[in-house]
C-alpha positions in Angstrom: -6.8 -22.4 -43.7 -3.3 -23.3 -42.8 -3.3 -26.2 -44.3 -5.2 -25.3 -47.7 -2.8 -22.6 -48.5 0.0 -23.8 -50.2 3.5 -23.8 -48.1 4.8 -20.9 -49.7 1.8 -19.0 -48.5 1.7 -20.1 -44.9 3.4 -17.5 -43.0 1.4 -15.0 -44.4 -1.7 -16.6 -42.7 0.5 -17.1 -39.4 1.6 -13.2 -39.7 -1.4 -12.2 -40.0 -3.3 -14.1 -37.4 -0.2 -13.0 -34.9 -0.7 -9.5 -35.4 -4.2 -9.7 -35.1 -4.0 -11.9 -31.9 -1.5 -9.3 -30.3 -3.4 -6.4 -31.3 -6.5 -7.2 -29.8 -5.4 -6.7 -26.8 -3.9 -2.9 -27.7 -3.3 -2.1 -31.1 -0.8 0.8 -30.5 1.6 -1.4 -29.0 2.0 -3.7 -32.2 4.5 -1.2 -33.2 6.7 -2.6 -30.2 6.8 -5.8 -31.6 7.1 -4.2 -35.4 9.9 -1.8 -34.6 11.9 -4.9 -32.8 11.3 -7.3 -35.7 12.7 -4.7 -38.5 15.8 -3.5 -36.0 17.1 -6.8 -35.2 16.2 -7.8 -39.0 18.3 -5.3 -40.0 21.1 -6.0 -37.3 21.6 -9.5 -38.2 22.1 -8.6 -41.5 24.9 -6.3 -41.5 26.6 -8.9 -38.7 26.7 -11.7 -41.3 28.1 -8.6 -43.7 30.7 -6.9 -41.7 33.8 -8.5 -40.7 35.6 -6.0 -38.2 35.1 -6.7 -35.3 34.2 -2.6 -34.4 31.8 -2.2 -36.8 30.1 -5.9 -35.1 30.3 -4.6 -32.0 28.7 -1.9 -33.0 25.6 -3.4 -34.6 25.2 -5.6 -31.7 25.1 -2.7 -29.2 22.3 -1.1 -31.4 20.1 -4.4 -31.3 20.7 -5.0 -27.3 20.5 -1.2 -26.6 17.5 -0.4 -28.5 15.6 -3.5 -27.1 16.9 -3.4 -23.6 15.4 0.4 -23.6 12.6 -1.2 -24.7 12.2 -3.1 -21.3 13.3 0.0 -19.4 10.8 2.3 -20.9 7.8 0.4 -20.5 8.7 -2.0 -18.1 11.3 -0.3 -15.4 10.8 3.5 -15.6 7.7 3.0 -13.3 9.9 2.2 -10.3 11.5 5.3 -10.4 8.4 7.7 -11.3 6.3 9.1 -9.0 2.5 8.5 -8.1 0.1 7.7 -11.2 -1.9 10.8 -11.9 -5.0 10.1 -14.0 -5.4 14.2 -14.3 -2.3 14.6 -16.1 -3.0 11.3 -18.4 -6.0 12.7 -19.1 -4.7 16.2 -20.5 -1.4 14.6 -22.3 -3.6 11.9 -24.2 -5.8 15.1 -25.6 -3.4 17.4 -26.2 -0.2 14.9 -27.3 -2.1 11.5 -28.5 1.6 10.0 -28.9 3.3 11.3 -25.6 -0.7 10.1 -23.6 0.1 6.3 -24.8 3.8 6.3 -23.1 2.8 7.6 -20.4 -0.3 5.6 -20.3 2.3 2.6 -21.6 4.4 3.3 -18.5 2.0 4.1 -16.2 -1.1 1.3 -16.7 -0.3 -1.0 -19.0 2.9 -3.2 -19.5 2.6 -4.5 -23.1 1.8 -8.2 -22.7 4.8 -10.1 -23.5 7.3 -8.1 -23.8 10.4 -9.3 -21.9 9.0 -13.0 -23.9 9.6 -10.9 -27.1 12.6 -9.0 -26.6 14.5 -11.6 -25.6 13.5 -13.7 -28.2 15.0 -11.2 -31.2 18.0 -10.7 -28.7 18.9 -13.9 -28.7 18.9 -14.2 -32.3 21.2 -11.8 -32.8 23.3 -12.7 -30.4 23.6 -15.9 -32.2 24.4 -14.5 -35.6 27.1 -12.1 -34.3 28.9 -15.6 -32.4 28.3 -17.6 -35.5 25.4 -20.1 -34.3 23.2 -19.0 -37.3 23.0 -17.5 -40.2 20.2 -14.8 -40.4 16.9 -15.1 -41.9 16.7 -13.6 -45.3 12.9 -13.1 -45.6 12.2 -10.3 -43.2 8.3 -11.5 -43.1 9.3 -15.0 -42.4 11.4 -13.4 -39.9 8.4 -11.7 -38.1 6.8 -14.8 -37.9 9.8 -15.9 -35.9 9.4 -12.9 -33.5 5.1 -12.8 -33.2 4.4 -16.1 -33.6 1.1 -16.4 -31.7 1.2 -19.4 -29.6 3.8 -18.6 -27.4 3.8 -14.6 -28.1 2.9 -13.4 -24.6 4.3 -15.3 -22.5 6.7 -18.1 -24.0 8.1 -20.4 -24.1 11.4 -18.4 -25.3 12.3 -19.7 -28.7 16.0 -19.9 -30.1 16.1 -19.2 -33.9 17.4 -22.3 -34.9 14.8 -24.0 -33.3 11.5 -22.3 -34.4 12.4 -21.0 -37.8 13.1 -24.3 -39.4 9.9 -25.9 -38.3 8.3 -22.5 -39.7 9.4 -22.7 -43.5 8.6 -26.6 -43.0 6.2 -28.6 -45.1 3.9 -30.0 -43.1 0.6 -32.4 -43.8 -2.1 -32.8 -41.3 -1.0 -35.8 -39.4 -3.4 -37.9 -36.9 -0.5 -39.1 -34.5 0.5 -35.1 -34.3 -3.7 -33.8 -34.1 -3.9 -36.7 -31.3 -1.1 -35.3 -29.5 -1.7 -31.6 -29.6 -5.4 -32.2 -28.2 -4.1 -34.1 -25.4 -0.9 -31.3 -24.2 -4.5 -28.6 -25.0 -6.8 -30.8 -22.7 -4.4 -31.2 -19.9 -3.3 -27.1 -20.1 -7.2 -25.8 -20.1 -7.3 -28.4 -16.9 -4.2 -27.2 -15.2 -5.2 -23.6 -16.2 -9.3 -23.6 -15.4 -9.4 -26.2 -12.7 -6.6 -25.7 -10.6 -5.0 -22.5 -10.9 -8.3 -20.7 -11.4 -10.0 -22.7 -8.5 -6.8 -21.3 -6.4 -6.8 -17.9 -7.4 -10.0 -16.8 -5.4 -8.6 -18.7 -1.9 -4.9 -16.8 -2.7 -6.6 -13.4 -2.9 -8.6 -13.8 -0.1 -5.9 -14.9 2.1 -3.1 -12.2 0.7 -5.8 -9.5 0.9 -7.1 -10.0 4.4 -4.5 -12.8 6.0 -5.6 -11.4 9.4 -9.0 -12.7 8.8 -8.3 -16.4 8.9 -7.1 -18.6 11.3 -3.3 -19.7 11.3 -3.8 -22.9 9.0 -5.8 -21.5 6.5 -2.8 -18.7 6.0 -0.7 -21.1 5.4 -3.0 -23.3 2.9 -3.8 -19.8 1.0 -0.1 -19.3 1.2 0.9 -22.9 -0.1 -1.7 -22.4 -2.4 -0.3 -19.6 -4.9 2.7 -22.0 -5.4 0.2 -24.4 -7.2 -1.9 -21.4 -8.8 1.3 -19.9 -10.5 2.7 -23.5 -11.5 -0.7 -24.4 -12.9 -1.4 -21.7 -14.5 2.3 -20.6 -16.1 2.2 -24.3 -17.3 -1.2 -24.6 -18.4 -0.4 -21.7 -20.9 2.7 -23.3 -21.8 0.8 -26.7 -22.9 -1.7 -25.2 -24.4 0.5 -22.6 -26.6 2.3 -26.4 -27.3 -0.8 -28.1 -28.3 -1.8 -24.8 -30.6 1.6 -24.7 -32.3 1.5 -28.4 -32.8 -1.9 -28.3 -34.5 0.2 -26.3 -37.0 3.1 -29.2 -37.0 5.4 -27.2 -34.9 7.3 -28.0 -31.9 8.1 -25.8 -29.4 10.4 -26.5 -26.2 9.2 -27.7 -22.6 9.4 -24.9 -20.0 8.2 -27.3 -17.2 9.4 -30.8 -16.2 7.7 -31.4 -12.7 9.6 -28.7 -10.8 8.0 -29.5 -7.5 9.1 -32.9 -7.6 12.7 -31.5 -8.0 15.1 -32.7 -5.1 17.4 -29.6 -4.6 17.1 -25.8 -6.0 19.6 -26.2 -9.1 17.2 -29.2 -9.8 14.3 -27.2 -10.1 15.5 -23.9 -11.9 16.3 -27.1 -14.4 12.6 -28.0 -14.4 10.5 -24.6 -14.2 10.6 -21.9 -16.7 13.4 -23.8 -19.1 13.4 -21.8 -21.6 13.9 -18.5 -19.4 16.6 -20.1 -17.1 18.6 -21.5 -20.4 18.5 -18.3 -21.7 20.2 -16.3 -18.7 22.6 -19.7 -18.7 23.7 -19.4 -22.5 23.8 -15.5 -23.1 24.4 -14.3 -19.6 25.7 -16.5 -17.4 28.8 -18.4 -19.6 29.5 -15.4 -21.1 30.6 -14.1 -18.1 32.6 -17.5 -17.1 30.6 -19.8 -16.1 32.1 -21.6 -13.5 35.8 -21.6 -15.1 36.7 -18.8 -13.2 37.8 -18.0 -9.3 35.4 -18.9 -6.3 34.7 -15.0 -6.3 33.6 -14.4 -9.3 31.6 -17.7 -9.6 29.7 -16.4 -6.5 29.3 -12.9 -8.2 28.1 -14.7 -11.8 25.5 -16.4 -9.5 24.0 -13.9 -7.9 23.6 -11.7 -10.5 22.0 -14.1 -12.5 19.3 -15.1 -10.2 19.0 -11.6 -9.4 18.6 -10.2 -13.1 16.4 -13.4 -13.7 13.7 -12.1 -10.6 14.4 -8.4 -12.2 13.2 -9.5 -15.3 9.7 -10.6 -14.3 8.7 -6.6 -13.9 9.6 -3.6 -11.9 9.1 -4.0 -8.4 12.0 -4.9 -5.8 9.8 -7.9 -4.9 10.6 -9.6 -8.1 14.9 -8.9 -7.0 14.3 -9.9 -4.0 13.0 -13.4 -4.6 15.6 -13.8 -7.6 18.3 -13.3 -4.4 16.7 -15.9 -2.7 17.6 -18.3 -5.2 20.6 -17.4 -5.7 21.7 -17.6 -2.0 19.8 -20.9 -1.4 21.9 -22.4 -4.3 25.3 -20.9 -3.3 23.6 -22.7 0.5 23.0 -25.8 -1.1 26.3 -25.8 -3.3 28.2 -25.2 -0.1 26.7 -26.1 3.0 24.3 -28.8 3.2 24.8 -30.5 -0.3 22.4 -32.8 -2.6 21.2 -36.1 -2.9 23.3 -37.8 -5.4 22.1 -40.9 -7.7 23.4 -43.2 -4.5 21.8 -41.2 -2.0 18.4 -43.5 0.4 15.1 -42.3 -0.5 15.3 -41.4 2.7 17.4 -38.4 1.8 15.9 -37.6 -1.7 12.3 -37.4 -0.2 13.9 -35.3 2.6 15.6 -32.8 0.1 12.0 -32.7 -2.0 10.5 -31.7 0.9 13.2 -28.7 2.2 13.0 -27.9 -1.7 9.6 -27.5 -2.1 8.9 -25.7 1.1 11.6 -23.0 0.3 10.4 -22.6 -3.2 7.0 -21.7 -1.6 8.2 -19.5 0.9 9.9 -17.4 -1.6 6.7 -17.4 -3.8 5.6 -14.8 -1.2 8.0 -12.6 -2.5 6.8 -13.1 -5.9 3.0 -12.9 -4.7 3.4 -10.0 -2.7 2.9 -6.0 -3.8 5.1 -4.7 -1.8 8.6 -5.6 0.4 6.6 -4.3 3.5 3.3 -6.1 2.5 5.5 -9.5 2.1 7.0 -8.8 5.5 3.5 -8.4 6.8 2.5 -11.0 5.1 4.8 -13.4 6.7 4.6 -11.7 10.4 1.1 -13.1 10.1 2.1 -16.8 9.2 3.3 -17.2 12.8 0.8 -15.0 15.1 -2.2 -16.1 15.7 -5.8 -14.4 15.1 -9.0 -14.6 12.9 -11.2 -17.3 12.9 -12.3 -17.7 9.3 -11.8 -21.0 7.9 -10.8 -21.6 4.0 -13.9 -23.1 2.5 -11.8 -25.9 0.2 -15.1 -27.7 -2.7 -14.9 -30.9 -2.5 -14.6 -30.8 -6.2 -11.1 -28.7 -5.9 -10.3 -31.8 -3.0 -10.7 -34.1 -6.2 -9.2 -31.7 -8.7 -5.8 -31.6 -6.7 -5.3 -35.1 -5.8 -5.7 -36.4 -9.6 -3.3 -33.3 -10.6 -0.9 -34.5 -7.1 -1.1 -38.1 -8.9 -0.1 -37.1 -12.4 2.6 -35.2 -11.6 4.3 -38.0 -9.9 3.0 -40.9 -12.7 4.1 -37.4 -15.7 7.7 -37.3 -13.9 10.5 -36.6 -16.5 7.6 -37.3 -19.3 4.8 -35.4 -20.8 0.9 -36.2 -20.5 0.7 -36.6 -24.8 3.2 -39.1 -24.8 2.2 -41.0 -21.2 -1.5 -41.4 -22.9 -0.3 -43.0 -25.8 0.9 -45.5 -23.8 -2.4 -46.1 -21.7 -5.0 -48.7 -23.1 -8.0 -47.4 -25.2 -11.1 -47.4 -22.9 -8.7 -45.6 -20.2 -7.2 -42.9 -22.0 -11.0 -42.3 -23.1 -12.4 -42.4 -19.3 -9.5 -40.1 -18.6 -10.6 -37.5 -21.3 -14.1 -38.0 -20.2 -13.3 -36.8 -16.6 -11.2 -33.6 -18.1 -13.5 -32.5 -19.9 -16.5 -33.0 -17.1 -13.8 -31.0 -15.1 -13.5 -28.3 -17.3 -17.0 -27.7 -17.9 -18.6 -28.3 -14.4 -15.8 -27.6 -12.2 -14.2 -24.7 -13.7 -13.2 -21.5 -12.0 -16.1 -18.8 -12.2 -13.8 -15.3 -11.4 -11.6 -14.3 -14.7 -8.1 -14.8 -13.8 -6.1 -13.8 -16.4 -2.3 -15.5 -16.8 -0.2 -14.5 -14.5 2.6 -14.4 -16.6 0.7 -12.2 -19.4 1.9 -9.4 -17.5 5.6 -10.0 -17.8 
């Protein structure tokens, strides 16, 4: 259909099928993304109008304010309500329909996407009131922009100037482009169904009943939700890639091999890109950077990492682990260093190591409900009882060792372009074995995203 209609049709099609896509999942809470799109619409324009510097300042706080209560209303308030009452629900969504679905908003259900969103029209008009762009003069082109459905619910975080070019573009189906977006969609449904799926069941068990299971099998399950989340974050990502490139658009890599990353600031350059360039470029510089006094650098750090944990939802778990980061880079900027481009391999494979085993630690934070259930959690990893054993397929054996493989053969590349490369008859056994994966070796138990929830 997308490519029957003629160009200057397209985006009504795209609107339309992201709208629908969002509001299958809850209707009501289209008019989230519907109230952001006009307001920052609207914004932008009277920035590129208005010339004092008041009146901008004004405009902007509107935008920022009204989306950043956005996040604290249905995203935040929960930490500081108390206990979920059904009874009450019950009566207010009789009696006030519109007052029952906030409460039910705040209470149950997060609307997918919405940090992904929100921070997506933010930094759009952030960029028009500095001068990066000029604003979009279409406001239905613009809500394509803001709900376009590949990466709607959970990224990557587009910049304007990136996505809205490619959107008004005149694209012609293409076999080199087809080619490529069915390998980035093959290798996502593997990461996602495979691995991460396979995983989820052995993580739940172990986080739900650690006590159960001897000493190594905690620590497996534990080790395990590092490769869950990674597989399943970035099998969304490729597969919202290969969707969007089926269309002749490009989005942005959010994952380079993070686990293969040397030190910490090497990784938060390889996992969730377009998050961590975001806090960089409208947070983080803005404040400095690192052209101001030790202090303050320290501070500007911190609160960065910490905001950047915040932002994944409303529980002090999700601070907590952002701190983490932040101290273990101010550790690794000031006490034991990184392995520079002269460093052995001795060194570099030592650093991989310490980096991936405290990236995996802290995903306990991340994992866990509760501050007192992660301290529980990790009181268990070094006492021993139970005597259950993780039962590990022998199919999941196989599964992990050919994703271990690829991600040191994908390393600074991406599977689409490394299969272009490979000769015929083994790019086709390769495809072959995915898609016998996918089919036979799936996971059974739904396991939604993880990061729908954010």
């Amino acid at each position: 259909m997308y490519y029957l209609l003629p160009v200057r049709y397209r985006w009504v099609l795209l609107l339309a099928a992201s709208y629908t896509f969002y509001a299958w999942w809850k209707v009501e809470y289209l008019l989230l993304i519907v109230f952001s799109t006009v307001l920052d619409f609207a914004v932008a324009q009277q920035l590129f109008k208005e010339v004092r510097r008041s009146a901008r300042l004004f405009w902007l706080s509107i935008s920022l304010a009204s989306n950043l209560g956005l996040l604290v209303v249905f995203k935040y308030l929960l930490l500081f309500l108390p206990d979920k009452d059904p009874m009450m629900l019950t009566i207010y969504s009789v009696d006030y329909p519109i007052l029952g679905t906030l409460i039910y908003g705040v209470y149950f259900a997060i609307p997918v996407g919405i940090s992904f969103y929100t921070f997506q029209t933010m930094s759009y008009t952030l960029d028009v009131y500095h001068g990066r762009t000029t604003p979009e003069s279409h406001l239905g082109k613009f809500a394509v922009f803001v709900s376009f459905f590949p990466q709607l619910v959970a990224g990557p975080i587009e910049r304007f100037s990136h996505l809205q070019p490619q959107l008004r573009g005149h694209f012609t189906p293409n076999y080199r482009r087809m080619s490529r977006a069915f390998k980035l969609i093959l290798w996502g449904f593997f990461l996602k169904i495979c691995i991460a799926d396979n995983l989820g069941p052995i993580v739940d068990q172990v986080y739900g009943n650690p006590l159960d299971y001897n000493l190594v099998s905690r620590w497996l399950g534990t080790l395990a939700f590092g490769f869950q989340i990674y597989a399943d974050f970035a099998g969304y990502t490729l597969i919202a890639q290969g969707a969007a490139l089926l269309l002749g658009i490009e989005l942005m890599d959010n994952f380079r091999t993070p686990y293969l990353s040397i030190s910490i600031s090497e990784f938060w350059k390889r996992w969730h890109i377009s998050l961590s360039t975001w806090f960089r470029d409208y947070l983080y510089l803005p404040l400095g950077g690192n052209r101001v006094s030790a202090g303050r650098w320290i501070f500007n750090i911190l609160l960065v990492f910490c905001l950047s944990g915040f932002w994944h939802g409303a529980n002090w778990t999700f601070l907590i682990w952002g701190a983490i980061h932040g101290l273990l880079y101010l550790l690794e900027r000031f006490v034991w260093g990184k392995p520079g481009e002269e460093s052995s391999w001795f060194r570099k494979i030592f650093a991989g190591l310490r980096t991936f085993v405290m990236v995996n630690i802290a995903w306990v934070f991340f994992r866990g409900d509760s501050v007192n259930s992660v301290l529980n959690h990790f009181e268990t990893l070094f006492s021993a009882s139970g005597s259950n054993i993780i039962e590990i397929p022998w199919s999941l054996i196989v599964i992990i060792t050919c994703f271990l493989i690829s991600e040191v053969l994908l390393y600074n590349g991406r599977i689409d372009n490394k299969l272009e490369h490979i000769p015929l008859v083994t790019r086709w056994m390769i495809y072959a074995f995915l898609l016998y994966a996918i089919t036979a070796w799936g996971g059974i138990a739904n396991h939604p995203f993880i990061y729908f929830q954010f």
